[in-house]
Each structure stands twice: as C-alpha cells, then as structure tokens.
C-alpha atoms as a printed R data frame, in Angstrom:
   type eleno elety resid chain resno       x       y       z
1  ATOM     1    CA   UNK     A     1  -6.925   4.891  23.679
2  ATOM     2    CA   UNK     A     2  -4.058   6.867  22.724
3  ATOM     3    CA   UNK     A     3  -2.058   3.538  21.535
4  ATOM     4    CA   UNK     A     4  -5.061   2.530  19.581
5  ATOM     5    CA   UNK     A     5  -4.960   5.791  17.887
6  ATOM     6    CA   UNK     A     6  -1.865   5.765  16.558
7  ATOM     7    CA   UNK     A     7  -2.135   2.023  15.446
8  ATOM     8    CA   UNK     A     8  -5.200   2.851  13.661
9  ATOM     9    CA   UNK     A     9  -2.924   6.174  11.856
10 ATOM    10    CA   UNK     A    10  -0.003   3.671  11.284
11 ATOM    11    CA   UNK     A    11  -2.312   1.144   9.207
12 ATOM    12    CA   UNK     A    12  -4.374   4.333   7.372
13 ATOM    13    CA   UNK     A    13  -1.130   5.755   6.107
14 ATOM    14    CA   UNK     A    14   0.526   2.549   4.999
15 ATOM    15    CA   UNK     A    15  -2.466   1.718   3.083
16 ATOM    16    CA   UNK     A    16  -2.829   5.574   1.741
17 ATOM    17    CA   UNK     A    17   1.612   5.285   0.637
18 ATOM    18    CA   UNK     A    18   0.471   1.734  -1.487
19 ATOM    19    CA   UNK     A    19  -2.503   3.109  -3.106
20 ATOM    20    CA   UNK     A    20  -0.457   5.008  -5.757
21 ATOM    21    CA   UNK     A    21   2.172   2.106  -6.345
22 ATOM    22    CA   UNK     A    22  -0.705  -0.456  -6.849
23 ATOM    23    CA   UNK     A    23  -1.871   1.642  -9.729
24 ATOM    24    CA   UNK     A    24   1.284   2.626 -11.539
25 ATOM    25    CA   UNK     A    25   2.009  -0.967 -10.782
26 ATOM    26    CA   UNK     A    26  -1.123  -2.281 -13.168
27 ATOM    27    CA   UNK     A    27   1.271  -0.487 -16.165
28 ATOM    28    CA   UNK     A    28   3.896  -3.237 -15.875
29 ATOM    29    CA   UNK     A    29   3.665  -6.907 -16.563
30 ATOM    30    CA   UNK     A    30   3.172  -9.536 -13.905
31 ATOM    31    CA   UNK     A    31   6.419 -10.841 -11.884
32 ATOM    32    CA   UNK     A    32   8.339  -8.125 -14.092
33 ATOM    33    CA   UNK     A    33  11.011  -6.455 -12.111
34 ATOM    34    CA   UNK     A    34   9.101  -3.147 -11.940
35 ATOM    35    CA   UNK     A    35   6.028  -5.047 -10.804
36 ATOM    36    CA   UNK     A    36   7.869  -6.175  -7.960
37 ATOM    37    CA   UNK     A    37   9.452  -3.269  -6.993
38 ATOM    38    CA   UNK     A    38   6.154  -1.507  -7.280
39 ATOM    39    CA   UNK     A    39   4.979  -4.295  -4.461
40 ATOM    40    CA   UNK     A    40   7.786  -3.930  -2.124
41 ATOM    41    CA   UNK     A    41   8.748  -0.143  -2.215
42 ATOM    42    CA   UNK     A    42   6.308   0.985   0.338
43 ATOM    43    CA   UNK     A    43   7.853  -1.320   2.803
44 ATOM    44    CA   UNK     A    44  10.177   0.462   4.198
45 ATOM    45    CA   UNK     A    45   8.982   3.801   4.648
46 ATOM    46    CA   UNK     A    46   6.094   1.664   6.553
47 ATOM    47    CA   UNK     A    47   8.382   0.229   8.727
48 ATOM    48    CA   UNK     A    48  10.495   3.099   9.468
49 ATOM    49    CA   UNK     A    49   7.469   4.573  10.620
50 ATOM    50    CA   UNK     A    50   6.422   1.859  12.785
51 ATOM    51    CA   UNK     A    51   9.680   2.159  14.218
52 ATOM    52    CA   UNK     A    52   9.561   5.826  14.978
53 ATOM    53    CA   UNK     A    53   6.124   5.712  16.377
54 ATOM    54    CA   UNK     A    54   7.297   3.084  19.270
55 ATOM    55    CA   UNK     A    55   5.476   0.074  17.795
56 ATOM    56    CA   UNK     A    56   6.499  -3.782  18.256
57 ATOM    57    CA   UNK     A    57   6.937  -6.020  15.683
58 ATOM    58    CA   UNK     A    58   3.342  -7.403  16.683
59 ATOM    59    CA   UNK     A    59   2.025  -5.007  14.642
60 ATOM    60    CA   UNK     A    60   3.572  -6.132  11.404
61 ATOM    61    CA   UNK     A    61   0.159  -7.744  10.463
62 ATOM    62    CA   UNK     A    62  -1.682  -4.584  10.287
63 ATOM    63    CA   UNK     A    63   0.545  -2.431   8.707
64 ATOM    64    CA   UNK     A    64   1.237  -5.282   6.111
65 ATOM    65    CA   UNK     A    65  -2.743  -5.355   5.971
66 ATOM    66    CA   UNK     A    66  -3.096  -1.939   5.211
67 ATOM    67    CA   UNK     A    67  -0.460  -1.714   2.761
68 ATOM    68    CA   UNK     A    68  -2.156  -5.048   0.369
69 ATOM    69    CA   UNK     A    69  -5.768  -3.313   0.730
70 ATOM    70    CA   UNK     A    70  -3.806   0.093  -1.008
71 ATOM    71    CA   UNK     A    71  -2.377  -1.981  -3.520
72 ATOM    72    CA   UNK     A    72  -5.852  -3.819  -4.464
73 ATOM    73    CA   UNK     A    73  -7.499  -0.549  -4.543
74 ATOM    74    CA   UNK     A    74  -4.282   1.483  -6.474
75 ATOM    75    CA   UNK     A    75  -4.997  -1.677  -8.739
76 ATOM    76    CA   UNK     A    76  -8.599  -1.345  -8.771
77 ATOM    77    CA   UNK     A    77  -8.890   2.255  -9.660
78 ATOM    78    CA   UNK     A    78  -5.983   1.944 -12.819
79 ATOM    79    CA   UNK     A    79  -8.267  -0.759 -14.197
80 ATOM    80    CA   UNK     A    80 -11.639   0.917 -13.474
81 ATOM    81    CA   UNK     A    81 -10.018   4.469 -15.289
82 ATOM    82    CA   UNK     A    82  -7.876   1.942 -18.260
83 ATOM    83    CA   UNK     A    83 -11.725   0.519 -19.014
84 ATOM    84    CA   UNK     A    84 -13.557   4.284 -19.305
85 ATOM    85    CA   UNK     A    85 -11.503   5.337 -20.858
86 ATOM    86    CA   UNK     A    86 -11.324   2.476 -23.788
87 ATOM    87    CA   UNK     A    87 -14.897   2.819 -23.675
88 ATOM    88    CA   UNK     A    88 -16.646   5.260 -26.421
C-alpha cells in the first residue's frame, strides 16, 4: 500500500511540475526551440525524483503519463484565459 502511495505522489507531482510549462509553452510557436524546451524541461527533475524515491524504470510510463496530462491542461488553461480575455 505504501509503494502504491508513493507511485500515485510520483505521477501527481510530475503532472503538477508540467502544468505551468504547458501554459507558458502555448506563448511560443510550434517546434520552436522554446516550445521544445518547454516540453522536455520537466524531465529531469521527474526523473531525479523517481530515482530518489527507489522507483524502477517500470515506472517511466506513469510518470511520463502524468507529465503529458500537465502539459494538455497547462495548454488548456493558457488558451481558455488567451480566449476571455479577447472576448468583450
């Protein structure tokens, strides 16, 4: 249970750390070099943490999981907020 736990935390906080680079990353232009940085920057602090909490590289999946749902949603939100605030 305890194992499960911490899994669960590992994928929660790699997809809270992408969140905020998928919606600075909606300001940049696709396949731009800050766009892809933007994508890829969260990696390693997720992995480092993987690493310091014990966990296999079976787990890559999840973490990597989390970490595209926070960019969807960091992308999500920066549109949602862009489109209010165009509107009158």
């Amino acid at each position: 249970m305890e194992g499960a736990i911490l899994i669960f935390g590992l994928v929660i906080l790699a997809f809270v750390i992408s969140i905020p680079c998928g919606y600075i990353r909606q300001s940049y232009s696709k396949y731009s070099f800050m766009w892809f940085l933007l994508i890829h920057l969260p990696i390693p602090f997720i992995v480092l943490l993987r690493i310091k909490a014990g966990l296999s590289w079976h787990f890559i999946p999840l973490t990597l999981g989390g970490s595209v749902a926070g960019q969807i949603i960091g992308g999500i939100v920066s549109r949602r907020r862009k489109r209010n605030a165009k509107a009158p």
